[in-house]
Every structure is written in structure tokens, then in C-alpha cells.
C-alpha positions in Angstrom: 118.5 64.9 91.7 122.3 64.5 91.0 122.6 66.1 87.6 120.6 69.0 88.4 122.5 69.4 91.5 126.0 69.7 89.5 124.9 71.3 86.6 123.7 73.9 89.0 127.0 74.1 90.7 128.7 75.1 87.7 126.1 77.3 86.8 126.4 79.5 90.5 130.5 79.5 89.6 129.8 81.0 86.3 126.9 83.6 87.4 129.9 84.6 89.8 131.6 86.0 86.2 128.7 86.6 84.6 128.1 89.2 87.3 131.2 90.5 86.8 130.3 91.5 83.1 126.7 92.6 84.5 125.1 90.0 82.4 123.6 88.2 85.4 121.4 92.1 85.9 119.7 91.0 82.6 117.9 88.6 84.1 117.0 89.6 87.4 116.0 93.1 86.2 113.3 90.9 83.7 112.4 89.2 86.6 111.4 91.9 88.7 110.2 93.9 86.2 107.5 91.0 85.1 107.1 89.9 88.8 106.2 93.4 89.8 103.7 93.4 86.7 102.2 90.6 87.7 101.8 90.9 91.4 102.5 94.6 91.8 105.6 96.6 93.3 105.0 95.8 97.1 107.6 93.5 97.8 105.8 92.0 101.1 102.4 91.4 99.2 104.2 89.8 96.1 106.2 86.7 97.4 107.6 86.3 94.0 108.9 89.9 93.7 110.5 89.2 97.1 112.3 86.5 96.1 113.5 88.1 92.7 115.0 91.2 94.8 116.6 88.5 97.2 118.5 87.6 94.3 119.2 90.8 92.7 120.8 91.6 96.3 122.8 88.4 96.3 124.3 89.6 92.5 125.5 92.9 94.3 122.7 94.9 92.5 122.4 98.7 92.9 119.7 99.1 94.5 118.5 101.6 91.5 118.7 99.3 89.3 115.9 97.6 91.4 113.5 100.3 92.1 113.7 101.4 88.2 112.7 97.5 87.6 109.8 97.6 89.7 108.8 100.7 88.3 109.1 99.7 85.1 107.2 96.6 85.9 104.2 98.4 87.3 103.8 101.5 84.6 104.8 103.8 86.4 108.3 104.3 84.1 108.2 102.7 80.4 109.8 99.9 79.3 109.6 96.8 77.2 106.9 94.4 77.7 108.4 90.6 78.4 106.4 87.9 78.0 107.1 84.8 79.7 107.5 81.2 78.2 108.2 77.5 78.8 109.6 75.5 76.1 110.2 71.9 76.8 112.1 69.5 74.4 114.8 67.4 74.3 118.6 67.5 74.8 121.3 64.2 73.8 120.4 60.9 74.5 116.6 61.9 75.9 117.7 64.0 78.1 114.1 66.2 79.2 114.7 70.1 79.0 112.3 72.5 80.5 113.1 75.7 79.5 112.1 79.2 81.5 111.7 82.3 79.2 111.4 85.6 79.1 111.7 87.8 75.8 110.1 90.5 73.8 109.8 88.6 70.7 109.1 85.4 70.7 109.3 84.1 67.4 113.2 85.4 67.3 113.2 83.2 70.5 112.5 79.9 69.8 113.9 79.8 66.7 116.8 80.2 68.3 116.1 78.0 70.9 115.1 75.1 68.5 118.7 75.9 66.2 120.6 75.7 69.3 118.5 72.2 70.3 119.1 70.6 67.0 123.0 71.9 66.9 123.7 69.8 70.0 121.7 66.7 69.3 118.8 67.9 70.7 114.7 68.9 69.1 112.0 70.7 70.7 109.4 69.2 72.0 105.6 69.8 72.3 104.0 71.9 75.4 103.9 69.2 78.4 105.9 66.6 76.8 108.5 67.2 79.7 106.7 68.9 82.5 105.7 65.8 84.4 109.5 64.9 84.8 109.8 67.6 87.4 108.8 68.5 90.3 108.5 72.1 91.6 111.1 72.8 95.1 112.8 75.3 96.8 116.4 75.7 97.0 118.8 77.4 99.3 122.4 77.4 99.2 124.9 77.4 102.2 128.8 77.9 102.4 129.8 74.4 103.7 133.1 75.9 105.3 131.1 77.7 107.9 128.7 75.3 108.9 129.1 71.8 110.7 126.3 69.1 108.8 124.6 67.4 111.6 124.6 71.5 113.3 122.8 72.7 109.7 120.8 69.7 109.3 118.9 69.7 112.5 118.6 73.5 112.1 117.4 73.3 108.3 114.5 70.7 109.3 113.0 72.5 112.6 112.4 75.4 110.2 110.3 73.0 107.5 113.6 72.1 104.9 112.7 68.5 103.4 116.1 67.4 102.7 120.0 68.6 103.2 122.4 67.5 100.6 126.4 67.6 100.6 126.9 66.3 97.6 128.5 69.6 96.3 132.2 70.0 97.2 131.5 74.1 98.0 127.4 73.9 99.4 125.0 72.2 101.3 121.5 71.7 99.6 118.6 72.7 101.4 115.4 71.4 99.7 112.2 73.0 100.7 108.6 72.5 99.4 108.1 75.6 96.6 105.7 77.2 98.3 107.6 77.5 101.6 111.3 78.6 100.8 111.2 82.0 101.9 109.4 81.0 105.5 112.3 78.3 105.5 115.2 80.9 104.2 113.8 83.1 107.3 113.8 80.8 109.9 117.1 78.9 108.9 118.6 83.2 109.1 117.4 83.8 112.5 119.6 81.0 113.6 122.6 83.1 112.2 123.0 81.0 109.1 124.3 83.1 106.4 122.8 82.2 103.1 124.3 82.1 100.0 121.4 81.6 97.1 117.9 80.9 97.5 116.3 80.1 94.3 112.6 78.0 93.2 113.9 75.4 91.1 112.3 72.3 89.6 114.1 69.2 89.9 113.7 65.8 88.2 112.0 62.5 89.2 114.8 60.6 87.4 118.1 61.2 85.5 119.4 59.9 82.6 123.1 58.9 82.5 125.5 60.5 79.8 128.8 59.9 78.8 131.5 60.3 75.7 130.2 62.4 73.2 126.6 62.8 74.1 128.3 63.9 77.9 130.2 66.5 75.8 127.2 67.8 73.6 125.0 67.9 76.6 127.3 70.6 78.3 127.7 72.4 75.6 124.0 72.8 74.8 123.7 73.8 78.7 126.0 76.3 78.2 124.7 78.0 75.2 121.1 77.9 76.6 122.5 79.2 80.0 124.3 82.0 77.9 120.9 83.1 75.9 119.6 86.6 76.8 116.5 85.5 76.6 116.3 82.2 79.1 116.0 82.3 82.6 116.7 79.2 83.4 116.8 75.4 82.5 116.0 72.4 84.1 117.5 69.1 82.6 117.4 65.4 83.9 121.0 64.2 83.3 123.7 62.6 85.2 127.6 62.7 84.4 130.1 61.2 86.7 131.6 64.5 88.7 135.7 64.1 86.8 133.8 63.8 83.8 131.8 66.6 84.6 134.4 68.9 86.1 136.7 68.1 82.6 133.9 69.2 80.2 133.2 72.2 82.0 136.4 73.7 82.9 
């Protein structure tokens, strides 16, 4: 669970300038707009809508930019049509990639996804040849310089969190069962906890340790993946000692 919890670390610093640039909107407005197509605009009848505008709030999105998503989602204002994909391959040194898409053209998009793969000693895989590595959990994200451990940890698990990690120097890591993250989010907020990020994730059953040049390649690759339009998200199963880590990504 390590290098998914570090990688992810860096990834919430960047989304902080990503936001700035309003890339981060791309994303959450395809979100919304294909969780509203699939489960319809009414946010408390489409858990998965809820959660996407939870995170569109978190960015600092208008809330304009939400309704017009929705809309757009459910017909009632045109837009593109996404269509939404999992590739799964491989990154350096075996590392398993499962990768969550979204994109209007999907041959333009895994093309580019297998060039960027094979540019950073990585291939694509065949459907499933990764999924089993990972297991399917809810995440929330809490400041640690408001919140005393033992205080959070007691609270997180009387609401139904499985685990609380420290591991990150900025967060604690509330893990939840998938299904139950936004009952746990609520009932960790009535105690007054305020929460940074609450996101379903899918973490792996085991990590695979990197260092020197495949350490180096494997970051990179993260980062151009993470940079893609098209991707929502990746999940990887590697592990880099934390200065390593911290030197490669800064």
C-alpha cells in the first residue's frame, strides 16, 4: 500500500497547480458529465455523481461549471459523448498499471497510451492481466496539523474506516471499504473533522520495489500518464524509498 500511498501524495500536491491552470476541471467535468449519464442528474439517487461533485467542490469549482456538467451528462444540454476505459499493462521492472479512462476517441487514446508505455520501459497488457492485483477502497484525506492520531483514529473507526495511516508527512489515510466511503466521510464530518479529499481508489495486494534508473523511468511514466487529458486516474504497485522518491519528483 506504500507506493500507492506516495505516489498519491505527489499527485494531490500537483492537482493543487494543476487547479491553478484549470486543468484539474477537465476531469471532474468528464466525471460528472458520464456519472450523471449513467445514473442520472439527482445527486442523492447517484452515489457516484455525489462523490464526483464532492470533488469538483474540493477543486474550487464554479458551481456552473457543475450544473452545465450534469446537464450535459443527462441530454438535457449537448456535448461530447465520453466513453469510459480500463487499460492495464505494464510499467519498469513489472510494475502492474491499471489505467482509468475517459475519452472521445479511443483509438487516438491508447495509442497514445501504449507510445507513452513503451517510451518509459513499459507495454500494454491484455484486459485483466492486472486487475486482480488490486483491490477496490475508499479513501479520505485529513490535514494531520489539525488532528491528534489516537483522537482521529478512534473517531475514523466508530464510523466504519478499516484502517488510519500516517505514513504521509502532510495526511492521515483513512481507508474505507468502496462501497461505504461517503457513509464514513459523513459520519467522520459530524464529529467536526474537516476533510480534505475523499476519493475511491484501488490499491495493490503487493508492491514491487524500484530503484536507479527503473525508479527514475517509473516517475516519469507516472507523470506523463497523470498529465494525459484523457486518464483519470492510475493505479500502480510500486515502492521507492521516500528521499528517493521526493528527489525524482521534485
Amino acid at each position: 500500500m506504500s507506493g500507492h500511498s506516495k505516489w498519491h501524495s505527489i499527485k494531490h500536491k500537483k492537482a493543487k497547480v494543476d487547479a491553478q491552470r484549470g486543468k484539474i476541471f477537465t476531469r471532474l467535468i468528464k466525471e460528472i458529465t458520464v456519472a450523471a449519464r449513467m445514473g442520472g442528474g439527482d445527486v442523492e439517487m447517484n452515489p457516484r455523481l455525489r462523490t464526483a461533485i464532492v470533488a469538483a467542490k474540493s477543486a474550487n469549482m464554479p458551481a456552473k461549471n457543475m450544473d452545465n456538467a450534469i446537464k450535459k451528462g443527462t441530454g438535457e444540454l449537448p456535448g461530447v459523448v465520453y466513453e469510459e476505459i480500463v487499460y492495464e499493462g505494464y510499467g519498469p521492472g513489472g510494475v502492474a498499471l491499471y489505467i482509468n479512462v475517459m475519452t472521445d476517441n479511443k483509438n487516438r487514446t491508447v495509442a497514445e497510451i501504449r507510445y507513452l508505455l513503451s517510451k518509459h520501459g513499459g507495454n500494454l497488457g491484455e484486459s485483466g492481466c492486472v486487475a486482480w492485483i488490486f483491490e477496490k477502497k475508499g479513501l479520505i484525506r485529513v490535514n494531520k496539523q489539525n488532528y491528534d492520531e489516537e483522537e482521529l483514529f478512534m473517531i475514523a473507526l466508530d464510523a466504519g474506516a478499516e484502517d488510519v495511516q500516517s505514513d504521509d508527512e502532510e495526511f492521515y489515510d483513512i481507508y474505507t471499504e468502496f462501497e461505504n466511503m461517503e457513509s464514513v466521510k459523513a459520519e467522520i464530518e459530524k464529529n467536526g473533522v474537516q476533510i480534505e479529499e475523499a476519493v475511491q481508489t484501488k490499491i495493490p495486494q503487493n508492491t514491487i520495489k524500484l530503484d536507479g534508473k527503473q525508479a527514475e523511468q517509473m516517475i516519469k511514466l507516472m507523470e506523463m500518464l497523470d498529465d494525459h487529458d484523457d486518464i483519470q486516474d492510475v493505479n500502480a504497485n510500486f515502492d521507492i524509498d521516500d528521499e528517493v522518491l521526493a528527489q525524482l519528483a521534485g
